[in-house]
C-alpha positions, 0 to 999 in steps of 0.5 A, spaced: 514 582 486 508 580 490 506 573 490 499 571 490 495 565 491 490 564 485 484 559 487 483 555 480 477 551 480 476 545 478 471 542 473 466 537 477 461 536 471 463 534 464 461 533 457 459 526 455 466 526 450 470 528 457 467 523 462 467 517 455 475 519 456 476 518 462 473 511 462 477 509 456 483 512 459 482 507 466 479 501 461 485 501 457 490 502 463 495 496 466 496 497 472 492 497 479 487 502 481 492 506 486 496 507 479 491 508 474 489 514 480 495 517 480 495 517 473 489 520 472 491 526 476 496 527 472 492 525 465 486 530 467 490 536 471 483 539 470 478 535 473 477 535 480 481 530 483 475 527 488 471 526 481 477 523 478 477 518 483 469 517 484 470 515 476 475 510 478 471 507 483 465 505 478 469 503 472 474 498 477 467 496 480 464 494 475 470 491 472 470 486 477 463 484 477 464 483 470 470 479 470 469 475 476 466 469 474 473 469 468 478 471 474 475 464 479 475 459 473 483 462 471 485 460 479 488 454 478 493 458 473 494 465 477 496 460 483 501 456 478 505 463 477 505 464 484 508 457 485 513 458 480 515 465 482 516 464 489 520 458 487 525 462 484 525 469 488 524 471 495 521 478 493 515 480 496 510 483 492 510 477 487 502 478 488 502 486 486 506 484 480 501 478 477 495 483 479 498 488 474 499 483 469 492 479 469 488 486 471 485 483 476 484 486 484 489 485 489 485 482 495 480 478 489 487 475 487 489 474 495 482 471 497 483 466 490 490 464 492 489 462 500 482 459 498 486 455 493 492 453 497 489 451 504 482 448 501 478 454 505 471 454 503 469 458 509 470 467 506 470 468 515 476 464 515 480 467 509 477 474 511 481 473 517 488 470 513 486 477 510 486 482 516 492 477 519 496 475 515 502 473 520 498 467 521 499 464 514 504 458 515 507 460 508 511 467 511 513 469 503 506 469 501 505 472 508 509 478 506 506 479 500 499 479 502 501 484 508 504 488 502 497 488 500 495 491 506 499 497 505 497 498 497 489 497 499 490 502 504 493 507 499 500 507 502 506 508 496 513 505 498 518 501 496 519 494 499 526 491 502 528 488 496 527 495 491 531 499 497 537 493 496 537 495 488 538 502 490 543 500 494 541 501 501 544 494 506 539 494 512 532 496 510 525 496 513 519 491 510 516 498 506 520 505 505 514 510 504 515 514 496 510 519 499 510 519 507 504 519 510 501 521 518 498 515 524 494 519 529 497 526 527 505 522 526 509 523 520 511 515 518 516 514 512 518 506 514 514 500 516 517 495 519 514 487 520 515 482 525 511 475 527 513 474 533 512 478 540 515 484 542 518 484 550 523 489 552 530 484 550 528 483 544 525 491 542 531 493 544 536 488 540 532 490 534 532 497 536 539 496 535 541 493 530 535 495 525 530 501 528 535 506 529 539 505 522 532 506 520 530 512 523 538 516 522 537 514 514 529 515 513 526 518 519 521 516 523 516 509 522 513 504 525 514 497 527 508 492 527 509 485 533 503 481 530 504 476 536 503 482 540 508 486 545 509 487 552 505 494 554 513 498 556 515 496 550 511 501 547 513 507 551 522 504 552 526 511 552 530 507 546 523 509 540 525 516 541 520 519 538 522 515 532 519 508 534 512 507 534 509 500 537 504 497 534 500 490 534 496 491 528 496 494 520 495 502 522 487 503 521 485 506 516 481 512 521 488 513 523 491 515 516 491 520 513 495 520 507 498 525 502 493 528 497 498 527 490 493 531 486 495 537 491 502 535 491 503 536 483 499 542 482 501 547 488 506 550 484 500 551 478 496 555 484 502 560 485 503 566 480 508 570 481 506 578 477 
């Protein structure tokens, strides 16, 4: 027997009735942007993966350009759900979840809530909240905004909260369903720190988290918001397993896994 990889070209120009299809498909999906892209990728194996993904863009755009005046004017309610919510858990993804229900964006939904919760008219002052969200006083919403970080930059994981109902003690922030590459490095866990990073307390949390992280689910990232000392990024101790950083990784640095090559890899093999 000889395997032979077949090339299967995909369709990137399509009939009227496909495209209406695909546009009805995302119209009528409940979820965000990032779930209705795996979706279409298993809905529609035929259709170029980047053409798939080139329709979503328009459809969610002008989705939220259509409905943004509605989504301002429901502010008020989107932010007693949140209150509510959050009084009654400590879960992380509070935000996710309401944005899935309402259908509205993610970082829209973030910008409407610290806009209303700080009294911010400024869209400098809440776009800096947005890109550090260790400076919100409030470290729950803090938690779920750096969620948010992780879901606009395409990232898919599992949070504390999902990996303790899996049965796991000690978790990291975010546990990667799909890992993805920093700057050439496999990372399969995030984990979120407020404070600095000297050498003392790196090693501590080395100790008692990072390396249980690192013997469970292999290497990943801890983020110090408030910065850290310089050698705590190079201590023998992160072994090729811990990499430092002050900062959400920047999306030029990424490079995530292309799950449209992922479920279709066996489809391109033909064994005669």
């Amino acid at each position: 027997m000889n395997e032979k990889a077949t090339t299967v070209v995909k369709k990137r120009i399509l009939i009227s009735k496909e495209y209406k299809t695909i546009c009805d498909f995302i119209d009528q999906f409940e979820g965000l942007a990032i779930d209705c892209e795996i979706a279409l990728l298993q809905k529609f194996p035929s259709i170029e993966s980047l053409t798939l993904k080139a329709i979503l863009q328009v459809q969610v755009t002008t989705h939220i350009k259509a409905l943004r005046w509605r989504h301002e004017s429901r502010t008020l309610k989107y932010v007693d759900i949140y209150n509510k919510c959050s009084s009654n858990s400590k879960d992380s993804d509070i935000l996710l979840k309401i944005a899935r229900e309402h259908r509205v964006g993610p970082v829209t939904l973030c910008r409407y809530i610290l806009k209303f919760k700080y009294e911010m008219k400024n869209k400098a002052e809440i776009a800096h909240l947005l890109k550090y969200p260790q400076l919100i006083e409030d470290q729950q919403l803090s938690a779920n905004i750096i969620q948010y970080l992780a879901t606009k930059a395409g990232m898919h994981f599992h949070d504390e909260n999902e990996l303790r109902r899996l049965g796991y003690d000690k978790t990291p922030d975010l546990k990667m369903i799909l890992p993805f590459l920093f700057r050439g490095e496999v990372i399969n866990w995030i984990e979120s720190k407020a404070g600095f990073g000297d050498i003392k307390s790196h090693r501590y949390y080395t100790q008692q988290q990072y390396q249980s992280y690192c013997n469970r689910f292999g290497p990943g990232i801890v983020i110090y918001w408030m910065g850290y000392q310089e050698e705590t990024a190079t201590l023998p101790d992160n072994d090729d397993c811990i990499i430092v950083l002050d900062d959400f990784p920047r999306l030029e640095d990424l490079e995530l896994l292309d799950l449209s090559k992922t479920m279709q890899h066996l489809d391109n093999v033909n064994v005669c």
